[in-house]
Structures are given as C-alpha cells and as structure tokens.
Wavefront OBJ file of the C-alpha trace (Angstrom):
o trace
v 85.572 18.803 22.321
v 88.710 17.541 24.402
v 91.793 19.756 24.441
v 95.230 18.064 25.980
v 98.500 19.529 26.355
v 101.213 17.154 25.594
v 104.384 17.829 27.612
v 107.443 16.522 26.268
v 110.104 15.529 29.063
v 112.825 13.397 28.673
v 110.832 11.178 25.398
v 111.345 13.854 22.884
v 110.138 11.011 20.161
v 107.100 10.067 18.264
v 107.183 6.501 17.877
v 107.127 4.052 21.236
v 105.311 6.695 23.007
v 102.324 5.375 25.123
v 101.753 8.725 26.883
v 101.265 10.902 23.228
v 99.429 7.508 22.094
v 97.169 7.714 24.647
v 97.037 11.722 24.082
v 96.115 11.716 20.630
v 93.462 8.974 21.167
v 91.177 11.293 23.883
v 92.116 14.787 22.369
v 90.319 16.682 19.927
v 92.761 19.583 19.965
v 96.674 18.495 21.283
v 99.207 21.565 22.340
v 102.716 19.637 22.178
v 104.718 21.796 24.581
v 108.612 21.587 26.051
v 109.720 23.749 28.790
v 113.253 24.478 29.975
v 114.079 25.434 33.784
v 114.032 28.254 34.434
v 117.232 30.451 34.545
v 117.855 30.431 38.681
v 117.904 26.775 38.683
v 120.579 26.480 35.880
v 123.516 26.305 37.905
v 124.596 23.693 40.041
v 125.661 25.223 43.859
v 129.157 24.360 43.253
v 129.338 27.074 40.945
v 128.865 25.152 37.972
v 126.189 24.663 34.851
v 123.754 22.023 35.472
v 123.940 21.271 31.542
v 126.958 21.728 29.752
v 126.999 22.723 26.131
v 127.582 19.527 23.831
v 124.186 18.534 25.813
v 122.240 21.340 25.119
v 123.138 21.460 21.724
v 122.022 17.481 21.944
v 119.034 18.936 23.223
v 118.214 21.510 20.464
v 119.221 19.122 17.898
v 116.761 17.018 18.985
v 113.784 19.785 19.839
v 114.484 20.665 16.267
v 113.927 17.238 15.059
v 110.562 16.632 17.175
v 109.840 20.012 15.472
v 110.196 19.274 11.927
v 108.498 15.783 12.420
v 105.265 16.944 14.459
v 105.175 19.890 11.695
v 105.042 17.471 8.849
v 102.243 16.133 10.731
v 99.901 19.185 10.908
v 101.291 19.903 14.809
v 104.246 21.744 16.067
v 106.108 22.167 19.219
v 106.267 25.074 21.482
v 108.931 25.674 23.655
v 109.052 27.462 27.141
v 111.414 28.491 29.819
v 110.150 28.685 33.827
v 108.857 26.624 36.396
v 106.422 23.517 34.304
v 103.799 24.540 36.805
v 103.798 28.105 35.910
v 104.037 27.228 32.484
v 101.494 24.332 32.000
v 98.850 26.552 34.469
v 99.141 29.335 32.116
v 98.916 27.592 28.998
v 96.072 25.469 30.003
v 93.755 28.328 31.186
v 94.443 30.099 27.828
v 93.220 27.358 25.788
v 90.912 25.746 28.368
v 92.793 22.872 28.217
v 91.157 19.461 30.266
v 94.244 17.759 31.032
v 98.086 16.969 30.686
v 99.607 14.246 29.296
v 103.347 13.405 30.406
v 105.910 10.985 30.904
v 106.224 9.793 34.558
v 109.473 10.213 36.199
v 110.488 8.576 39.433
v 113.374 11.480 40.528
v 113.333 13.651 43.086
v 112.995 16.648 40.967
v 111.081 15.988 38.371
v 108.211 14.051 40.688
v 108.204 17.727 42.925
v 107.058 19.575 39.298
v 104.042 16.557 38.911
v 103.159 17.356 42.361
v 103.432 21.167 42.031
v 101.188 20.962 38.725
v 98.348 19.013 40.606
v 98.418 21.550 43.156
v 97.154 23.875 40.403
v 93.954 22.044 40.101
v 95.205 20.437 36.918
v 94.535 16.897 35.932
v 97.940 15.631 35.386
v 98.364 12.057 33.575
v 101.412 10.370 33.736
v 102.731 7.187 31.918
v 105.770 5.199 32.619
v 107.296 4.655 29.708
v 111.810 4.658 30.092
v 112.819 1.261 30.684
v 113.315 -2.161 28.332
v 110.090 -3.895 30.385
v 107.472 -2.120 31.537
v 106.452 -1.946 35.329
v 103.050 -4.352 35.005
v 105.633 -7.258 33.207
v 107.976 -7.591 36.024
v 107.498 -11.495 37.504
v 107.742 -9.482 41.117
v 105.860 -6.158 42.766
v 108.165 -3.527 41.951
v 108.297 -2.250 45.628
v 109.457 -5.800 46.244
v 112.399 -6.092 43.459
v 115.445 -7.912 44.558
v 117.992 -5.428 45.396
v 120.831 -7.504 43.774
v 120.716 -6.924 40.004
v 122.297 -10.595 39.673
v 119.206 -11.924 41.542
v 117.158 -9.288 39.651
v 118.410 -10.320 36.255
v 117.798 -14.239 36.948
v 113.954 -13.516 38.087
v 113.708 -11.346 34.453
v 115.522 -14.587 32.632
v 113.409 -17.139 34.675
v 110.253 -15.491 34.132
v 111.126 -15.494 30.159
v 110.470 -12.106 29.756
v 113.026 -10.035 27.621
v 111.667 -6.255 26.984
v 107.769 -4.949 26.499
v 106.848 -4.845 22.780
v 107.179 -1.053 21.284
v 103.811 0.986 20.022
v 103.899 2.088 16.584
v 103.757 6.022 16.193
v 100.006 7.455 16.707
v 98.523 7.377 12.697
v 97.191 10.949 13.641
v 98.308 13.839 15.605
v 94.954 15.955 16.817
v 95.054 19.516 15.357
v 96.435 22.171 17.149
v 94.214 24.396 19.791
v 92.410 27.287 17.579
v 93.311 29.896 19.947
v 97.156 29.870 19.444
v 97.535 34.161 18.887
v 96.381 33.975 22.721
v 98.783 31.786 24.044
v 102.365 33.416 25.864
v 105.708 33.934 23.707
v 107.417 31.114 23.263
v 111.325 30.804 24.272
v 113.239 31.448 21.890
v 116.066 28.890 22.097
v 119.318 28.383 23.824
v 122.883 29.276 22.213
v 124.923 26.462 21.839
v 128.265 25.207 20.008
v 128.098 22.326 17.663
v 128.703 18.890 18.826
v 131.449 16.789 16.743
v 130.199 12.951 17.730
v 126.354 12.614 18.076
v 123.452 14.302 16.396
v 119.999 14.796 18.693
v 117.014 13.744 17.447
v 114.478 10.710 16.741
v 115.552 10.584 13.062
v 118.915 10.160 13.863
v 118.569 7.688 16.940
v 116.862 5.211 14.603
v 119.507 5.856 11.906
v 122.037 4.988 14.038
v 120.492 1.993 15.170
v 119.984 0.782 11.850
v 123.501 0.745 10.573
v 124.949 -0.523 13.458
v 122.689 -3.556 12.701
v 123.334 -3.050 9.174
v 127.542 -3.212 10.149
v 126.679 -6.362 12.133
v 128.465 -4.374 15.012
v 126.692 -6.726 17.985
v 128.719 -9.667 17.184
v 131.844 -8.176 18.746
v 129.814 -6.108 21.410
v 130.831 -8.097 24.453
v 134.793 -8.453 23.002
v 135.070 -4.283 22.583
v 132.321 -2.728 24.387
v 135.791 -2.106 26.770
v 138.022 -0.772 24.850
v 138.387 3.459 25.205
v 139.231 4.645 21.610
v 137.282 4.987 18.544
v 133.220 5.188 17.445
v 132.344 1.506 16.781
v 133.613 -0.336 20.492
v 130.222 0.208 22.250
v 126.639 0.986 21.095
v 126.480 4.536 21.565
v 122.549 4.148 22.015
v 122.706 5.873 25.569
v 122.641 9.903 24.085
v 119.646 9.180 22.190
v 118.230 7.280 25.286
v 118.770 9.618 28.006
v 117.013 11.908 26.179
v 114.169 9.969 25.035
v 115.014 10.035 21.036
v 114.613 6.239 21.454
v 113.282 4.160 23.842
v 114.521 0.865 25.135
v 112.202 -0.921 23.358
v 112.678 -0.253 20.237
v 116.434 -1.354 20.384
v 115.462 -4.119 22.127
v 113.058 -5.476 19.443
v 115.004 -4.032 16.625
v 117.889 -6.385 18.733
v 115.338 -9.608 18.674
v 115.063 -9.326 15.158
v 118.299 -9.195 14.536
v 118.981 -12.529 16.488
v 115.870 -14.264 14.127
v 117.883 -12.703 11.107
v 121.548 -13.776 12.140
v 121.449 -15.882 15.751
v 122.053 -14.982 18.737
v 125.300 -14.578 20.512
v 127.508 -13.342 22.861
v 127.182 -9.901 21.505
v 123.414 -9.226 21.667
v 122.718 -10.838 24.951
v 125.296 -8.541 26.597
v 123.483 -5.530 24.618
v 120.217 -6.745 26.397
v 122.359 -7.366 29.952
v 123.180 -3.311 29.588
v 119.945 -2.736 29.155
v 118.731 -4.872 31.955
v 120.794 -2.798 34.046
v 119.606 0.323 32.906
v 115.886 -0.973 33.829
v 117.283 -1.693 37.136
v 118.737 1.470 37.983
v 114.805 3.185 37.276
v 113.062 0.304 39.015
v 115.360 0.752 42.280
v 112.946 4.001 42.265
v 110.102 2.679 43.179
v 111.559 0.753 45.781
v 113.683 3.682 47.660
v 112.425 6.774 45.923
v 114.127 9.602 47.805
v 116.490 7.238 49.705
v 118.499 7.376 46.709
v 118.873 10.972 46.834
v 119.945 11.331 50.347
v 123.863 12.125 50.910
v 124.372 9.134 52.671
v 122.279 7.287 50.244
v 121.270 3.796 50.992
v 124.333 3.241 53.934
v 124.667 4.838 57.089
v 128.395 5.160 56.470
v 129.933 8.773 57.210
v 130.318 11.600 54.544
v 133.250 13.056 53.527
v 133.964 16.573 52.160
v 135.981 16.860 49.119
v 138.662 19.023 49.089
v 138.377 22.592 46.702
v 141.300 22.225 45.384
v 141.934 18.740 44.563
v 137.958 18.584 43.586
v 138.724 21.299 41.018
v 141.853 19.481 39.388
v 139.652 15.623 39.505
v 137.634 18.183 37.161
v 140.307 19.384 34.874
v 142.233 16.460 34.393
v 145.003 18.003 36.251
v 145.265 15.436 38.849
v 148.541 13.942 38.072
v 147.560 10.500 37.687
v 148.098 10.003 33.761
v 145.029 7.639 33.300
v 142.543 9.531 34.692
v 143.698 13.171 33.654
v 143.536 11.425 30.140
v 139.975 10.441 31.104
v 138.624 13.318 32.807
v 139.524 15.865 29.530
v 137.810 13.580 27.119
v 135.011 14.050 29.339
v 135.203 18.109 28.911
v 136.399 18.097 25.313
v 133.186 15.670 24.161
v 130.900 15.748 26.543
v 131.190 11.734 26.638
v 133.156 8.605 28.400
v 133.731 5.291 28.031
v 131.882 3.180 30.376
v 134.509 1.605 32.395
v 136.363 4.960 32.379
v 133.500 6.682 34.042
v 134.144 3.991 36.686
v 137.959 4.319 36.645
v 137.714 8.361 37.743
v 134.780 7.974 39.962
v 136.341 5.603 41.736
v 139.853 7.783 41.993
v 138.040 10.739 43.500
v 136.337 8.763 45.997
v 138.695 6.597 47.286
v 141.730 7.976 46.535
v 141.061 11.713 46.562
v 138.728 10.645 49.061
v 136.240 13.032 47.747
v 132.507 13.433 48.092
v 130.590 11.295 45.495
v 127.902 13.571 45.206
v 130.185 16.488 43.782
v 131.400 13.817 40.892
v 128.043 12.703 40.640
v 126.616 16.939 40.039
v 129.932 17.067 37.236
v 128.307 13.854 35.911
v 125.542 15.470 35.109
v 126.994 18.997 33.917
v 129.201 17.299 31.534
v 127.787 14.059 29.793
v 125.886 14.442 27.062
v 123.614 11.219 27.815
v 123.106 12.261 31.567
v 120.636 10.143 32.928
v 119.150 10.941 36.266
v 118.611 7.336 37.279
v 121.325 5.693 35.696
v 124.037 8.429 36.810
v 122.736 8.146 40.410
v 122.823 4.580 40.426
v 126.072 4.002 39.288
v 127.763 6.474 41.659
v 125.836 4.860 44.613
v 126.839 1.915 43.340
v 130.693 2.881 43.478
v 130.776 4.397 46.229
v 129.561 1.772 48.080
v 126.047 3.451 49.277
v 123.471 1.509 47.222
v 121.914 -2.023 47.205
v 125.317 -3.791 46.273
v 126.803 -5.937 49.438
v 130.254 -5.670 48.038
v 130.606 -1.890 49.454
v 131.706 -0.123 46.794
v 134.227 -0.472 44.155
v 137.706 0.901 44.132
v 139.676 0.420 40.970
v 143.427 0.155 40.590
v 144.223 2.757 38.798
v 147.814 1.445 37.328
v 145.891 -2.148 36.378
v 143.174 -0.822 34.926
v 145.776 1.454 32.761
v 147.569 -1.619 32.311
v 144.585 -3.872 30.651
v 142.675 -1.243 28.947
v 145.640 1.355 28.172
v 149.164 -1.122 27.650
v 150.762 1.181 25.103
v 149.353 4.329 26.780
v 147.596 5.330 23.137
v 144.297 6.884 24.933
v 146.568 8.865 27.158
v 148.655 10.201 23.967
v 145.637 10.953 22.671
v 143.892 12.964 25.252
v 147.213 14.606 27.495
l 1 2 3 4 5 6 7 8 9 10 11 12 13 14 15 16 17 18 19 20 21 22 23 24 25 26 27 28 29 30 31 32 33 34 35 36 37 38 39 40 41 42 43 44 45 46 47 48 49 50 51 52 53 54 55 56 57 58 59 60 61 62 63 64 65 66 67 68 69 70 71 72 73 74 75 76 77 78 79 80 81 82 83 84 85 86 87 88 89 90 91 92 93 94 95 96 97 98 99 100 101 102 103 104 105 106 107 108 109 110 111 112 113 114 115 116 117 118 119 120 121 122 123 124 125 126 127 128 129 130 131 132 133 134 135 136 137 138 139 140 141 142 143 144 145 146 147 148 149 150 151 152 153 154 155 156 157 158 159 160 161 162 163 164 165 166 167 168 169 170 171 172 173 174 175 176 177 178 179 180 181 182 183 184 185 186 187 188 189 190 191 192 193 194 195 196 197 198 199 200 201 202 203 204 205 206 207 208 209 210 211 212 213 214 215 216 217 218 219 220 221 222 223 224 225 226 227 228 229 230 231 232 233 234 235 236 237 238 239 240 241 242 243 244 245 246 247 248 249 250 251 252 253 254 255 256 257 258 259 260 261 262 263 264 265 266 267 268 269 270 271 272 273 274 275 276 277 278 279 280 281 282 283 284 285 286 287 288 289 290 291 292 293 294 295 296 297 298 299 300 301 302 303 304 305 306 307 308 309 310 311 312 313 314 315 316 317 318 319 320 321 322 323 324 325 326 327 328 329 330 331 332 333 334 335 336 337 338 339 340 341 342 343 344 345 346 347 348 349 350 351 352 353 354 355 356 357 358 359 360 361 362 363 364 365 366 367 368 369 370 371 372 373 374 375 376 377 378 379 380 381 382 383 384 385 386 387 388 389 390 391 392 393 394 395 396 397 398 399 400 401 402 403 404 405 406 407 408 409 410 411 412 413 414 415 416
C-alpha cells in the first residue's frame, strides 16, 4: 500500500494538474495538504506584510474552493502554518507516508523549502507545471533560451508550437490516510476582509473564463487591454493564475477553440502574446536562477538607496504627481493595477524618485492580489534596466502617458 502527501503550492486546482495526476495514479492513500509560512517570515524587512489582505482573502477563497471540491470527492484538504519542512516531516512520519508530490518552483525561496525537505530524508517529487508550454516542448534547451523575448517568441512561432495540451482532472482521488486522529492540528485559517472584484477559487477561474468567451470579449483585447477603467478592458485571468486556480493551458486551449468557433484575430493572438510572456518570465529561471534575485540583478550597474520618505509617499499615492498618486491608491484600495500602470509608477520611483527597484518590487508583492514571483521579478528587472533586455530599462513620461491613456483625467477623478 502506497501513501503520498499531496502538497498544494501555488496550483490550488484539480483539473490541468500533472503533479496530483501523477499522485493519484501511484497512491493508495493521498493526504492533500497546504501550509502557510510561518508567522516570523510574514513581514517583509521594510516593515511591511509580505501578503496584503485582498490576497489572502484570494487565498482563502480559493483554499475553500479546493476544499469543497476535493470533499465532494471523498478527500479533503488540510491546512498548516510553519516551515513546509517541519510540516511535511511531521506529517509524513505520522502516516508513514513514501513520498511527496509537489509543484516545482524555480524561485529562490520556494526551491530552498524543496531542498530543506530532501534534507529530511524525504523523497520529494516535483513537476513543472506554470507556464502555457511545457519545458520538454520548447524548440531550444531551456538553459539555452534566447534572452530576447522577441527572438524567444519567433523560435515558439517558427517551431509551430502554441501551448502544451491540458490533462483532464484525475477520475479518482485515492482515499484519505486511515490514521487521520494521529495527525497534528490543523491551522485554523487566516482573518481576512472581503474582496469587492475577484473571487478565489478553481470554480470561479473557469467561470470567468467562460463568459468572457461567452461575451466574445477577445475580439477587442488588443484595442482595450490599455485602457485603466472598468472590468471588461483586459482578461483579468492573472489572479486566478498566480495562484494556480487555472493554469495557462487551459486558457490557452479554451482560447484555440474559440478561434475554430469564431476565427482568429487580433484579439486572441495578443491574449496568447501575454501569455508567451508570462512563459518567458518562468523560463528565464532556468537560465539565471538566482541571478535574478541578486540586487544588481542581471547588470553590473550601481544600486541606489531609496529615500524613507519619498519611498513611503511612492506608497501612499502622496507623491504629488497626479497620475501616479491616482495609480498607486487603486493599488491599496483593490489590491490590483492595470498593466501599463504598474509600468507607469515603477518606472516613476526608479527613475524619477530614483528609488531602489527592489523596495517597489517587495510592495509589488505585499499589495497585488495576482503577485507572481516570476512575473513580478521579471518585469521590475525588466524596467529597471537589470534583466536580459538591451534597451536598459524603461522610463516612462509620466505627463504623455497621462496624456494617451488619461486625456480627460477620468481615472485620476476617480481614484484622488
């Protein structure tokens, strides 16, 4: 008899899921299991939380959801706070489990608590399984990917491939260990404050999906995926991606059969073009690894130290530069941004607040509900100048970028 523990990291979903496919297939007993850090790594060391609150409540939302569905399936999910190591070591001992299944993640971080795991004597399995096209598909070694996504996007086209076809969800979920009265308390949840524009959860992410095919909303991606007011201008996929709810995939296929239905156009390629670049941003991993992490980054340009004070109001949206300020409090009033306002305030803190990138990129994080730990480093490497682009960097003009996006100043009424 074969007993797995499933850990759930950032793929809290059931269907798409090659590492809980490949769980249920060799276990005879599966412990689904999700474990939050542990209390002293909360905080990020400029004072702030790590996670704000419209993403843990994403989080719980979605928790709940994986719940309900692996319930409904005989299973359940147990939840635990403290170091995955710590965790996993105990649980495994208590119900003599063989192995653990996992996602594989290519950050700093996260690749520390694999490591820390096998150093328990535990077999640890881990399956790639975030991006559109999966490593073995690329038409290149991944260590050897061109570091320009324009050259990286032509040797995807070329090659003809467009995204890895998605796995159904496993037709049986193994019954739960027998000896759960043994096993430690479970944690028992975070306190959070409802969030007013996304739902967590798998249930939801494909609901969503389907009515904004339903709406026939990808036609006039490309023309409004710009624009900074309103629900329907851009996707709104990533929350459910960064978290896993959905994969890639599966809105890439759902995306192809779309095009059979109603052509392609425009609209959908540029949909698939986002989500190229979101596959780039996790496959620069395996090239650079821990280079991405490093304060310089990729360039051996000099640091700079943001300033307190000015740090603090880029944070606020007390700056005095209308556009951003506008910017930066829908960020703390929803937990979300526009992408090409995300771009706009990045670039004003570090080239004209000349502040430290790596303090925007740890707000990033605390604030966005669909944080991403590959996509938000990428991007702010990629704006600052200390990533694979040649350009160095890009600074925006504040005042034209207010005056294309912004020309009657409605998204600064709306958030100053």
């Amino acid at each position: 008899m074969t007993t797995l523990i499933y850990w759930f990291r950032n793929d809290l979903r059931l269907t798409d899921n090659p590492a809980l496919v490949e769980a249920c297939l060799h276990a005879d007993h599966l412990l689904p299991v999700y474990i939050f850090p542990p209390q002293s790594k909360t905080h990020h060391f400029l004072g702030f939380p790590r996670e704000g609150h419209y993403r843990q409540t994403f989080v719980r939302e979605s928790l709940d959801d994986l719940k309900a569905q692996l319930r409904g399936l005989g299973s359940d999910l147990l939840e635990y706070e403290g170091e995955p190591a710590d965790v996993l070591a105990t649980l495994a001992r208590t119900i003599g489990a063989d192995a653990i299944y996992c996602e594989r993640i290519e950050a700093p971080e996260e690749m520390q608590q694999s490591q820390q795991i096998q150093e328990q004597g535990i077999l640890l399995k881990e399956f790639w399984q975030s991006s559109m096209c999966s490593v073995e598909s690329l038409p290149f070694p991944s260590q050897d990917m061109p570091n320009i996504f324009t050259q990286f996007r032509k040797e995807i086209e070329r090659s003809g491939l467009r995204f890895t076809t998605p796995l159904a969800m496993s037709s049986n979920i193994p019954a739960l260990p027998t000896c759960l009265a043994n096993l430690p308390r479970e944690f028992d949840g975070q306190t959070v404050v409802q969030a007013d524009r996304f739902t967590g959860g798998e249930r939801s992410a494909l609901a969503h999906l389907k009515q904004y095919l339903l709406r026939r909303l990808p036609d006039s991606y490309k023309e409004t995926r710009n624009q900074l007011i309103g629900k329907d201008f851009s996707s709104k996929f990533s929350p459910w991606l960064a978290l896993g709810c959905i994969s890639a995939r599966t809105i890439a296929a759902d995306i192809a059969a779309y095009e059979e239905c109603h052509g392609a156009n425009e609209g959908t390629y540029w949909l698939w073009f986002e989500l190229l670049w979101r596959d780039y941003f996790r496959f620069l991993h395996f090239k650079y690894g821990r280079q991405l992490y490093r304060a310089k980054g990729l360039s051996d340009a000099p640091l700079v130290k943001s300033d307190p004070v000015q740090f603090e109001r880029w944070c606020a949206g007390k700056t005095g530069e209308p556009f951003v300020d506008a910017g930066m409090r829908e960020l703390v009033k929803t937990g979300y941004l526009s992408n090409r306002m995300r771009q706009i305030v990045a670039s004003y803190l570090i080239y004209d607040l000349k502040g430290d990138w790596r303090s925007g990129a740890a707000w990033f994080e605390s604030q966005l509900i669909d944080y991403d730990v590959y996509s938000n480093q990428g991007n702010w490497l990629y704006l600052a100048g200390r990533g694979t682009d040649p350009r160095g960097g890009r600074h925006f003009n504040v005042a034209k970028q207010a005056q294309d996006h912004d020309p009657r100043g409605d998204y600064q009424r709306l958030w100053l």
